[in-house]
N, C-alpha and C positions, 0 to 999 in steps of 0.2 A: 395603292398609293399610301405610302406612310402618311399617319396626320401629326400635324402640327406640333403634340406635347413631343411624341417619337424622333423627331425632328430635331426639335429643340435638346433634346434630350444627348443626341448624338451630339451634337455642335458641343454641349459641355463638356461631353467625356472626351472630344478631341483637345478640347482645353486644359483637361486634366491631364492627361498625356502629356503635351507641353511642358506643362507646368514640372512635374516628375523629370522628366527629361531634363531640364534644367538644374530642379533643385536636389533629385537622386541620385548619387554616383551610381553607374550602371543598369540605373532602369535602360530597359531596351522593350519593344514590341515583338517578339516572336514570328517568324513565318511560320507557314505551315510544318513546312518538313521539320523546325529545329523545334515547335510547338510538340510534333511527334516526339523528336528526340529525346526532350525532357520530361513527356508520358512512360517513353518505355521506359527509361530510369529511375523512374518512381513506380514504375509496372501500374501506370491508371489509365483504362477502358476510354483510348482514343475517342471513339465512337461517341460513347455517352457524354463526355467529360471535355469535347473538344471545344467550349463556347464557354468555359466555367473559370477562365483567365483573360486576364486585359493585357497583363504586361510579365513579365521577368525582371529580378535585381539579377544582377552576374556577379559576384567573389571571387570572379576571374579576372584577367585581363581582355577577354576574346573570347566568344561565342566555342571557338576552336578549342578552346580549353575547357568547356564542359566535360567532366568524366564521370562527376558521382552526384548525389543530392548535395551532397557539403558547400558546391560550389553556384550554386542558384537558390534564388525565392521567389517564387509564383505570386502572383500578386491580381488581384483582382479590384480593379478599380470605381469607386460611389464619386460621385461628384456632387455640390451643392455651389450656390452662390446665394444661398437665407441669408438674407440680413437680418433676422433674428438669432442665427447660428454667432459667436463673437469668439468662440474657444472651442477649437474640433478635440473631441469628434461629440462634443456635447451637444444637444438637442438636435441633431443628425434624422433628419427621415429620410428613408430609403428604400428600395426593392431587392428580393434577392431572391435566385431562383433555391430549388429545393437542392440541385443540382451541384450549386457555388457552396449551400453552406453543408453540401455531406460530403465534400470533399477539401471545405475549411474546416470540420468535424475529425477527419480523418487523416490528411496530408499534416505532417510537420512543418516545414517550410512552404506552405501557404499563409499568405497575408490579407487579411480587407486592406485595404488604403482607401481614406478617405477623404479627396482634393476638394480645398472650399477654392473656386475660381477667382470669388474678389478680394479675399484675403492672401489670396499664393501662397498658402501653404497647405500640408498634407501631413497624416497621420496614416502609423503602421501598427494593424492590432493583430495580436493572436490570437486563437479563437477564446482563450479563457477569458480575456479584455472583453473582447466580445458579449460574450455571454452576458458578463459584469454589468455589461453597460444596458440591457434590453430593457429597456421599459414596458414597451409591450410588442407584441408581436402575433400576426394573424395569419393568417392562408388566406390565398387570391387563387380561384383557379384563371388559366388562360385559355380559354376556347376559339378554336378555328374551324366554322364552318366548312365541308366542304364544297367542291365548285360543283353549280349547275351542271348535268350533261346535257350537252345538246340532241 
């Protein structure tokens, strides 16, 4: 069972979504097969790398008109709603697999976006902004027990 913060956590980034949707021309959410598509394109390790985006910008007209990198941006989406936050993506805390930022390390057209929910609005950095902006920054491992055999 997912707990509580996991939970809560999911409800904002569908509201980020939303929100993008709205105010980004061309944000779109990926399915699987067109999430592949625009791995081989960029020739990035399905496998490893398939959970390390939220969204896609198109520079297209139409999903259909994808043909090279030129015409998409990867977009991986932070949500907040800190009422201490008043100007994104300043005083911003966040999580971020190791996964997201070596392939916002690596990929050109990859973006953080970062949606404040009660302010609706959003920000798109690249990774030098990025960088720019770190105040500090730690490692968390994630550990998953495995199951009892019976």
């Amino acid at each position: 069972m997912l707990r509580a913060k996991n939970i809560q956590n999911l409800k904002t980034e569908k509201e980020g979504i939303t929100i993008l949707r709205s105010l980004l021309e061309g944000f779109m959410v990926p399915d699987t097969n067109q999430r592949r598509f625009l791995y081989e394109i960029l020739n990035i390790d399905y496998k490893k790398y398939s959970r390390s985006i939220d969204g896609v910008i198109l520079h297209v007209s139409s999903f259909q008109e994808v043909s090279s990198a030129k015409d998409f941006t990867l977009v991986e989406i932070k949500t907040t709603n800190a009422s201490g936050v008043k100007e994104l993506p300043y005083g911003v805390f966040f999580g971020f697999t190791k996964n997201e930022e070596d392939l916002f390390k690596t990929v050109d057209n990859y973006r953080l976006c970062i949606v404040h929910t009660s302010l609706n609005k959003y920000v798109l950095l690249t990774y030098k902004e990025y960088e720019d902006l770190i105040q500090n920054k730690r490692i968390q491992y994630q550990i998953n027990f495995k199951s009892k055999k019976e």
